[in-house]
N, C-alpha and C positions, 0 to 999 in steps of 0.2 A: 900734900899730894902723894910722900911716899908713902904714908900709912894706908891711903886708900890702897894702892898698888898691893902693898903686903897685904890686906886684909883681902881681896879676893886672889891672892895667891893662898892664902890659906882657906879663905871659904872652897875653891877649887878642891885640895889637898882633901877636906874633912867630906867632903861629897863622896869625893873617890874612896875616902874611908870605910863609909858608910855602906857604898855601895859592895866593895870589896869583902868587909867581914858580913853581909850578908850574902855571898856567895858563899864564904867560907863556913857561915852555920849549916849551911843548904847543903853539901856537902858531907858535910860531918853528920849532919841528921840521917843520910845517905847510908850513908859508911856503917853508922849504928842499927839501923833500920836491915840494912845487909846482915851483918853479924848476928843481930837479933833471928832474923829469917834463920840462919845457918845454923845455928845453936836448938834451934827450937827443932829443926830437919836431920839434926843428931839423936836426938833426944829422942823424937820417934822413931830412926833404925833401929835405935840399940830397943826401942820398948818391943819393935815390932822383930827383932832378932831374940829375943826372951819369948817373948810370944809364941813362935812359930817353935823354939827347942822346949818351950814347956807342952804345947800340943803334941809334938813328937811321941813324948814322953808318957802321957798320959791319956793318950788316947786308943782305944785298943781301934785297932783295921781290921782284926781276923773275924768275920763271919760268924756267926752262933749256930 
């Protein structure tokens, strides 16, 4: 009878497990998924900050 007792104390335990590190991927997927955004929204200031000082640069504005 105590084995039954232990065994869904542990069946209990490995649900909550379960359920836990799949919050914890979800999460982390999150976090990654962010970073990824943010990295990718660098990437294009700086293309789009080259961009705009090479037009500068090489564009004439004076009238002909």
């Amino acid at each position: 009878m105590d084995l039954l007792v232990q065994l869904a104390e542990l069946k209990a335990k490995s649900i909550a497990f379960v359920y836990n590190n799949k919050k914890i991927r979800k999460i982390y997927s999150i976090q990654r998924q962010k970073e990824v955004l943010l990295a990718t929204v660098d990437k294009l200031k700086d293309k789009l900050k080259r961009w705009r000082r090479f037009t500068r640069t090489t564009l004439d504005d004076k009238p002909a």
